[in-house]
N, C-alpha and C positions, 0 to 999 in steps of 0.2 A: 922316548916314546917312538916304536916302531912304527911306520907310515906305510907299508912296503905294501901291504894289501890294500889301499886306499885307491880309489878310481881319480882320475886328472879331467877336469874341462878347461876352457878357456874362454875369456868375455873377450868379444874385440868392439869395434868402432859401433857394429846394431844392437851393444849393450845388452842388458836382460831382457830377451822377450819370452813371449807364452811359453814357445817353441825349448829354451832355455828351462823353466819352469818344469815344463811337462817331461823335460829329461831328466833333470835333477829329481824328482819326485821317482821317476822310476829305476833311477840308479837306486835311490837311498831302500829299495825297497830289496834291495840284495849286496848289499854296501854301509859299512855305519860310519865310515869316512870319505869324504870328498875333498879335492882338492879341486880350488878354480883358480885358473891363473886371469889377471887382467893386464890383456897385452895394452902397450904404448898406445894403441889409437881404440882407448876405452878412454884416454885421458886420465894415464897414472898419476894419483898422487892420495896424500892419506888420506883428505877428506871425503873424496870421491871413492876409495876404497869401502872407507868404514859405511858411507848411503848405501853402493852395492850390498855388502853384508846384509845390511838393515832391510833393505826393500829384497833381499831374497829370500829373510827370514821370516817377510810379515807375506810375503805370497803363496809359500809353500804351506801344504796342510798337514805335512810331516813337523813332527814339533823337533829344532833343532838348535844345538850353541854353537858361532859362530868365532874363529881366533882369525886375526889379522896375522902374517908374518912377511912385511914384506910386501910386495903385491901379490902376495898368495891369498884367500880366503879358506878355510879350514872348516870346512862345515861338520858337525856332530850331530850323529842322529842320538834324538835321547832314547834311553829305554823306556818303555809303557809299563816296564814293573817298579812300583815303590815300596821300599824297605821301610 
């Protein structure tokens, strides 16, 4: 899977705020992949990983799927057409 057109954020220590939120939202809106990286002083580790995921996914009004790789987060914007 080719990644190369995908946009990069980063979480550090202020975690996910609004400010966070309100970017992501208007990346996905010219963007169908996102990468977020969670720097060391977000306090890496998988469980704290997969909450990020979790709590980015239920705050955003873009409906999207989420992959872990790593402390990378992978976010997918879904499509609005069903087959």
């Amino acid at each position: 899977m080719k990644m190369n057109n995908s946009l990069k954020f980063q979480i550090g220590k202020s975690g996910i705020s609004q400010g966070v939120i309100n970017s992501l939202e208007l990346a996905l809106k010219n963007h169908k992949t996102i990468r977020i990286s969670a720097l060391k002083s977000s306090g890496r580790d998988r469980n704290s990983i997969e909450q990020m995921a979790n709590e980015i996914k239920s705050k955003l009004t873009t409906h999207c799927d989420t992959k872990i790789i790593g402390f990378t987060i992978i976010l997918f914007k879904k499509s609005s057409f069903k087959k």
